[in-house]
N, C-alpha and C positions, 0 to 999 in steps of 0.2 A: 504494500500500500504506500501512497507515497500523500504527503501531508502538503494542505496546500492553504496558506493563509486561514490558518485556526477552522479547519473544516478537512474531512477526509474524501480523497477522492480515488478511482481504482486508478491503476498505471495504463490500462487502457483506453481510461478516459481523457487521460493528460497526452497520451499521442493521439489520439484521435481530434485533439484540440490543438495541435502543435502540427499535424497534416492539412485541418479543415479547418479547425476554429466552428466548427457549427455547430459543439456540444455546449460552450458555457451559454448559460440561458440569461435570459434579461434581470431575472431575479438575483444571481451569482452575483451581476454588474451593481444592481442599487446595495446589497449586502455589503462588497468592499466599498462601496461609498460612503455606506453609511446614509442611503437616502431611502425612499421609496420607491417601488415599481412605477408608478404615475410618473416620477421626477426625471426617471430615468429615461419613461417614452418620451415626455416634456422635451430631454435635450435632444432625442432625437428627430422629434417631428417639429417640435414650435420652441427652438433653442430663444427664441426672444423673450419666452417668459421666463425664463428663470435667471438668478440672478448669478454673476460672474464666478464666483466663489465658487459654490455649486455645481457650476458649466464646468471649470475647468477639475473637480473632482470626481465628477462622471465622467468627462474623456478621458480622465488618468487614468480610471477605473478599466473603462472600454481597451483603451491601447494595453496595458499590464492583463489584460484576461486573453486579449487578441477576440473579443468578442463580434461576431457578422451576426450583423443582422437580416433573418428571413424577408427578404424582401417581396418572393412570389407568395409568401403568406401575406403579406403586408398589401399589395396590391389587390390581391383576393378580397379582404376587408374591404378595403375601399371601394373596388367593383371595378376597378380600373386597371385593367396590366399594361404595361409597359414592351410589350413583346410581341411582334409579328412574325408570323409564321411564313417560312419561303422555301415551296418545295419544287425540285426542279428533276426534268428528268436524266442527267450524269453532273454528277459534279466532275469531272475527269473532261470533260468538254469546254474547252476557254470561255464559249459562249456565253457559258450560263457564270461562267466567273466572273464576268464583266458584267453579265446582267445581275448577279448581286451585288456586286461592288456599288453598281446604279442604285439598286434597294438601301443596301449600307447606309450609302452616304445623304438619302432622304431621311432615312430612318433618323441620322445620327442626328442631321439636323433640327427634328422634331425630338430629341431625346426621349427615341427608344431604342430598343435592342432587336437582332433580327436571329432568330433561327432556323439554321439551315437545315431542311432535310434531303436525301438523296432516295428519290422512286428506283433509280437505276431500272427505269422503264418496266419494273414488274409492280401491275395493279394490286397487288394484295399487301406489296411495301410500301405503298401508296396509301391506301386505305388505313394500314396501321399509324403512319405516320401523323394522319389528316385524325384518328381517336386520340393519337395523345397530343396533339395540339388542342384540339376539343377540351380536353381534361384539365388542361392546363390553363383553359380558359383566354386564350390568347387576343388581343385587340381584332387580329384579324388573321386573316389563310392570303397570302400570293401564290398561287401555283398554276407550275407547266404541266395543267394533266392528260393523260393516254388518254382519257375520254372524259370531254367537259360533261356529261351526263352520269357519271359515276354518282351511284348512293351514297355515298362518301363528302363529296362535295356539299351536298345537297342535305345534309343531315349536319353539315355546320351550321348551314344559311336560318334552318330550321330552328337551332338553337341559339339563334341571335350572333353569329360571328360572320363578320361581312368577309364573302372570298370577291380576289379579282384575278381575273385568268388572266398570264401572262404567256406570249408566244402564240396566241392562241386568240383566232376571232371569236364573235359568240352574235348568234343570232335572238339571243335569250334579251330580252329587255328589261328583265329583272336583273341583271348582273354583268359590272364593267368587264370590261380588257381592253388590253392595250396587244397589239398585235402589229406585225410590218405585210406588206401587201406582197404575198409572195409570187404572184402570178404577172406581179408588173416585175419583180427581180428577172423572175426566167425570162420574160420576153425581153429584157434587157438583154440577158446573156442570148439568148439566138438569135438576135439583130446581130450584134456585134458579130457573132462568128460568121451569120451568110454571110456578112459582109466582108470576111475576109476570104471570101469565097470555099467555108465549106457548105458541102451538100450531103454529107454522109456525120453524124451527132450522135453519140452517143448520150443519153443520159444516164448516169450511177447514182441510185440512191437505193431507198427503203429502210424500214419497212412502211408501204404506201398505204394503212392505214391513218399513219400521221399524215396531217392536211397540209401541211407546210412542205410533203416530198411528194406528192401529188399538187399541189396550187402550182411549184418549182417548175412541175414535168408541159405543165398544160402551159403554162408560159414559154416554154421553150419552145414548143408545139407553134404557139402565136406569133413569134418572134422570126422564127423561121418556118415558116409552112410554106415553104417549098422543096425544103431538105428531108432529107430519108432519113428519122430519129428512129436508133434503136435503141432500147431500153435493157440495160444490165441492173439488175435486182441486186440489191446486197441486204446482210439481214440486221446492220446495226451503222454506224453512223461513226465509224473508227479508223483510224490509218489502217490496223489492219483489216479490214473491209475492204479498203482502197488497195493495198497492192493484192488480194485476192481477184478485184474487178480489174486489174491493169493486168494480169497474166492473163485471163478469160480475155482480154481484148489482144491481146498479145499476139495470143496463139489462134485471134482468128486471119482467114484469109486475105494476103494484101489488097487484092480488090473489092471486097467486102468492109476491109477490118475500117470505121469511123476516123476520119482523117480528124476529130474536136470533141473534145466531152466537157460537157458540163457537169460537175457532181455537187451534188444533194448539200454538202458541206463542206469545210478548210481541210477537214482531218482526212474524209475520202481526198479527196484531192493532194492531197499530199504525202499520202501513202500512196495514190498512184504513181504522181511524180518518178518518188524511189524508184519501183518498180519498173517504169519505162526507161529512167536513165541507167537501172544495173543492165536493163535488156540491149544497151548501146542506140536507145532510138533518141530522135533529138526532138527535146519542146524547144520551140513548135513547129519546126520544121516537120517532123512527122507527123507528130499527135499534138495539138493544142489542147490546153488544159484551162478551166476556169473553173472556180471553187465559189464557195456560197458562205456570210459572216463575215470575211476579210479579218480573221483576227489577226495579232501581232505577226505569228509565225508566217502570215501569209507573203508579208514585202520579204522576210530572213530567209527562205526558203533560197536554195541554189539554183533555180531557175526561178525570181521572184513572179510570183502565182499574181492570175487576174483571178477578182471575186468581187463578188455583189457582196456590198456592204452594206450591215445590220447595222443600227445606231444602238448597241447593245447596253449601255449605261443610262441613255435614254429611256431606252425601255421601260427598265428597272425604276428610273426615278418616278416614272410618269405612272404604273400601275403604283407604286407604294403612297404617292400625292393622292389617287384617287382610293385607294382602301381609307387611308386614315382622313379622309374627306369623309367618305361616309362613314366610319367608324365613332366621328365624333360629332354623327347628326343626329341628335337627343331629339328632334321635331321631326323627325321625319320626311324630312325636305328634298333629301340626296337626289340628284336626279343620274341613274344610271348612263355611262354612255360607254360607246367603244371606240376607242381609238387607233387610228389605223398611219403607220409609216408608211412612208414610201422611200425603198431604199434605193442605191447605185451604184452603176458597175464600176470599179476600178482597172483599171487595164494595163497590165504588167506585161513584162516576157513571154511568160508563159503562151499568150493565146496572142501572138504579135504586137505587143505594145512596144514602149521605149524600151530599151536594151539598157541593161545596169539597174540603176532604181528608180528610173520616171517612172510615172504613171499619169494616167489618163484618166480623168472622171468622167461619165458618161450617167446622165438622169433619166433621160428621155424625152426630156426637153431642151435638147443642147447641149453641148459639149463644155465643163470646164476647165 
């Protein structure tokens, strides 16, 4: 046993206080004070009322115990958390790094706190994730989900916790999102390629449930409808995916095999890359390549990659304005809306742009 200021306490419980600090209680605090409980919430919550003396005998108290205070209990009381929930489908995907980094830094601005979960695109890690946020009683849900109609979703709304879809349009006029228009991205990208005269396109993405590798396909479709788009299925959204769908294109025949591919995302697209230049073929001289997101890796890449770019911090900021918009409408007033980007193509190496690290911006309304 070990003896701790005129009171006994187990040696388990003094490491467990000396790892967490979240065993000594508020009562331990006012006892080496020598105050009351009351006194002690006092300095915590309304430090104006009490007097200097006092104040600084209670945080001596607090700092010598290393006492934390339960705050998700504390906000529970109040009816108020401080904590928005953001669950997205890979964290392992830059995109979605960037599109929290956006949530983050609204969050931070509004001093709250943002927790991250990872669906890793399976609906049943999803659904758990979306109950313990529930539980937790959270200000609100941000989430990229596999299906905006999920029971899951919809059993928070029910319980008074406002969701707003991110990545993700919604024809639902009970509930925001903020989303980028993916069907003007792709017809971005297959303007640009007929125009550099292919006629044989490949598209790589999947899986073409998500609406955003389908909205992609049917724009590329648009863009160039007069080229021979073939369609290479992948079943995840990863480099390796992409040098999986670069051997399959590889190994098809040179009169056949797509002289330009647009893929679904940065990370296929850059796994094909690899893959065409271990095969000795040259971007773009052989194969042109254009990627979707434009993240960081995209200009770094050793043939720097053209890509439709997502204003992904944007995003982010702009679904988290509108949760905690409605989150903090007591009257009832929110008025739901959805928001919609419209992104643009960058035009690198890859798919004949400037050579080295120019690039070209292209909207669709002009060239910058």
């Amino acid at each position: 046993m070990t003896r701790f200021n005129g009171g006994v306490r187990s040696a388990a419980s003094v490491r467990a206080d000396s790892e967490g600090s979240l065993l000594v209680s508020i009562k331990e605090v006012a006892h080496r004070a020598g105050v009351s409980v009351g006194t002690v919430s006092n300095v915590l919550n309304r430090p104006g009322n009490v007097n200097e003396d006092t104040l600084q005998r209670v945080r001596t108290a607090i700092s010598e115990l290393g006492y934390v205070r339960n705050e998700s209990a504390r906000q529970l009381r109040a009816g108020q958390s401080r904590t928005i929930g953001l669950v997205v489908l890979d964290v392992a995907n830059p995109f979605f790094t960037d599109l929290a980094r956006g949530v983050e830094s609204l969050a931070h601005d509004a001093d709250m706190v943002v927790t991250l979960c990872n669906s890793d695109n399976d609906g049943g890690r999803q659904a758990r994730h979306l109950d313990v946020l529930a539980q937790q009683r959270v200000r609100g849900v941000l989430i990229t989900p596999l299906d905006t109609h999920a029971p899951s979703i919809q059993h928070l709304v029910d319980h008074g916790i406002p969701v707003v879809l991110v990545d993700r349009g919604s024809e639902d006029a009970t509930r925001c999102s903020v989303s980028v228009d993916d069907v003007h991205g792709g017809r971005l990208a297959g303007a640009h390629l007929a125009g550099e005269g292919h006629d044989r396109i490949a598209f790589v993405g999947g899986p073409f449930d998500i609406r955003q590798v389908s909205d992609r396909l049917e724009g590329l479709r648009e863009g160039a409808p007069d080229a021979d788009v073939q369609v290479v299925e992948v079943n995840g959204l990863s480099v390796a995916d992409g040098r999986e769908a670069a051997r399959h294109v590889i190994d098809m025949p040179v009169d056949r095999r797509p002289t330009a591919v647009l893929c679904a995302n940065d990370l296929i697209a850059l796994g094909m890359l690899q893959e065409v230049v271990r095969a000795g073929l040259r971007v773009p001289q052989d194969l042109a390549l254009v990627g979707y997101d434009d993240i960081d890796f995209a200009a770094a890449a050793v043939v720097p990659l053209s890509s439709v770019r997502q204003p992904r911090e944007q995003l982010g900021r702009a679904a988290a304005e509108l949760l905690l918009e409605e989150a903090g409408d007591a009257a009832g007033q929110h008025i739901h809306r959805q928001v919609v980007f419209r992104p643009e193509l960058v035009v690198r190496t890859s798919s004949g742009g400037p050579d080295g690290f120019g690039t070209e911006t292209v909207t669709g309304e002009g060239t910058a």
